[in-house]
C-alpha positions as CSV (number, residue, x, y, z in Angstrom):
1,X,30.7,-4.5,-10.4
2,X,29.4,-7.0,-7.9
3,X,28.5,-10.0,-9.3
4,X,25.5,-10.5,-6.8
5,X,23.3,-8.7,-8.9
6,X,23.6,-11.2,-11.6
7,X,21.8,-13.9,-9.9
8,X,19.7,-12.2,-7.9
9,X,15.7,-11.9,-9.3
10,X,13.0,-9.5,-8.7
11,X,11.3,-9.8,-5.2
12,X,8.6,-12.5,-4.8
13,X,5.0,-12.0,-3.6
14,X,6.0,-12.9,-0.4
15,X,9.3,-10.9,-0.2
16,X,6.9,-7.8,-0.6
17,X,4.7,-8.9,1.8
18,X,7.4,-9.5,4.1
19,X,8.6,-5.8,3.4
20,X,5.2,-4.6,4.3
21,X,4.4,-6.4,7.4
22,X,8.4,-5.1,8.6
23,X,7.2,-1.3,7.2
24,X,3.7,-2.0,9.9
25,X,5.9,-2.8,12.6
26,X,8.0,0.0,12.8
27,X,5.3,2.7,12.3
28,X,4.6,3.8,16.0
29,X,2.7,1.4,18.5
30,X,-0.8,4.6,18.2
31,X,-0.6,4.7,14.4
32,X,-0.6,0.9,14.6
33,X,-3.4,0.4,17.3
34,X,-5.8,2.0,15.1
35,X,-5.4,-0.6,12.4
36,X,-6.9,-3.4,14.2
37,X,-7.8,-6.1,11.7
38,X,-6.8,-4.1,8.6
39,X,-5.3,-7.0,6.4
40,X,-2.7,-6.7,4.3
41,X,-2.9,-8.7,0.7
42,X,-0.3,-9.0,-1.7
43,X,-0.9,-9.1,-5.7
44,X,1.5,-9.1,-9.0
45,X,-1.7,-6.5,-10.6
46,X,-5.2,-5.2,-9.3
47,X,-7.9,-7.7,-10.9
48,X,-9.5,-6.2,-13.9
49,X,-12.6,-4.9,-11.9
50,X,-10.3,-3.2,-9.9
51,X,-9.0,-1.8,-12.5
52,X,-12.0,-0.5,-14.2
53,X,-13.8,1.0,-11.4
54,X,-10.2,2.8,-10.6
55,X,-10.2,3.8,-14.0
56,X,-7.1,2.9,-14.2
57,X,-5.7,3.1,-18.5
58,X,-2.7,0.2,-17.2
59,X,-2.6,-1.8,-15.2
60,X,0.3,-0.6,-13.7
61,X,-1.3,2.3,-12.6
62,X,-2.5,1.6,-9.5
63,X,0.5,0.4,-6.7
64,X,-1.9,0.2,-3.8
65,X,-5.3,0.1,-2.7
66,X,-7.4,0.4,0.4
67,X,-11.2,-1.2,0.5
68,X,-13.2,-0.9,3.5
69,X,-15.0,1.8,5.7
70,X,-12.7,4.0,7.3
71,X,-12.4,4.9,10.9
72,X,-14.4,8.5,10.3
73,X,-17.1,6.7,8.4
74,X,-17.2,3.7,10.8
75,X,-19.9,2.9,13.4
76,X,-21.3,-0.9,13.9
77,X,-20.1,-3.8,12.1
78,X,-22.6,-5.0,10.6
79,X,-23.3,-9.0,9.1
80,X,-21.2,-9.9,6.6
81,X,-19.5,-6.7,6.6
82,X,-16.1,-7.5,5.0
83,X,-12.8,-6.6,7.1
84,X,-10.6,-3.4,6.1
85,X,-8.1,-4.3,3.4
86,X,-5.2,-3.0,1.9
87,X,-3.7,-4.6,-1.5
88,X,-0.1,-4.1,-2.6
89,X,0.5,-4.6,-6.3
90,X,4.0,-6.0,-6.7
91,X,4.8,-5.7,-10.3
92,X,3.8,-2.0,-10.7
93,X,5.6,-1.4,-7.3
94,X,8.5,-3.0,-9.1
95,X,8.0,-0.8,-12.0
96,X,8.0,2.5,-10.2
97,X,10.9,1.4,-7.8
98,X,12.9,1.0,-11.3
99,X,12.1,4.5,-12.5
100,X,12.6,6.4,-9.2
101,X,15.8,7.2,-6.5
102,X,14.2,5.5,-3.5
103,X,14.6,2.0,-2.1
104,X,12.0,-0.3,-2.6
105,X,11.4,-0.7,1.1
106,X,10.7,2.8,1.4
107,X,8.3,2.7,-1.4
108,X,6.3,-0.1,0.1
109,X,6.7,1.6,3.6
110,X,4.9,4.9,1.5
111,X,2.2,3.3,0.0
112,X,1.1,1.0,2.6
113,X,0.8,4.4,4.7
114,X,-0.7,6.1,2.4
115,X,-3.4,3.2,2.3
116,X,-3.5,3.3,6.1
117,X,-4.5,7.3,5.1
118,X,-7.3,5.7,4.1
119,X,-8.2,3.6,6.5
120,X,-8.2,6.7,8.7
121,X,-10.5,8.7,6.5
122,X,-8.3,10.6,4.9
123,X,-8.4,11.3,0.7
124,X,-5.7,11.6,-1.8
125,X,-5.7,15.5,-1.5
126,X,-5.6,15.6,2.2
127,X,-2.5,13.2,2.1
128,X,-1.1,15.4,-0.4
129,X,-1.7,18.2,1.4
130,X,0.3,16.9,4.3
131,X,3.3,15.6,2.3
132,X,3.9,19.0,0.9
133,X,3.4,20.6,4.2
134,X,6.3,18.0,5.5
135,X,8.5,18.3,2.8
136,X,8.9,22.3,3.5
């Protein structure tokens, strides 16, 4: 057993954050150029009014989250409009990473995408419509 696993600790804020701005570079240079000014925050857990209006029973229930108006819905930016965001939640990231058979760079690299999904307009069943239709 490799004793590099004994000092190592759970990835910071900014480790994930560094994961997910690495996962934005390599998606392709058109998937990326419709992002412009989509920012990319990092939390330990969604706030509690995040929470609530998710309806989320834990707060590890939620691993991401996109807030903003997506490119179908968009039009003119109007005052004060806020910019397109996308919120990673580390520690239920970290939770789900513990439980599954994928790499934790992958599973950042999924749900940032899947929050991009929004960003382009798309829902939850759409997404999962075209995840099954890959995985055949």
């Amino acid at each position: 057993m490799s004793t590099d696993w004994a000092k190592r600790q759970a990835p910071s804020l900014a480790e994930i954050e560094a994961l997910a701005h690495a996962a934005f570079a390599d998606l392709p240079r058109e998937f990326r150029t419709l992002c412009p000014g989509v920012i990319v925050h990092v939390e330990d857990f969604p706030d509690d009014e995040t929470l609530t209006e998710m309806d989320c029973a834990s707060e590890f229930d939620l691993l991401g989250l996109f807030r903003g108006i997506g490119l179908a819905q968009a039009g003119e930016v109007s005052t004060g409009q806020m910019p397109n965001q996308i919120w990673l939640y580390r520690r239920p990231l970290l939770d789900y990473w513990a439980e599954h058979e994928e790499t934790l760079g992958h599973l950042v690299t999924h749900v940032l995408v899947h929050e991009i999904g929004h960003h382009f307009g798309l829902s939850d069943r759409d997404m999962a419509g075209i995840e099954a239709r890959a995985d055949d």
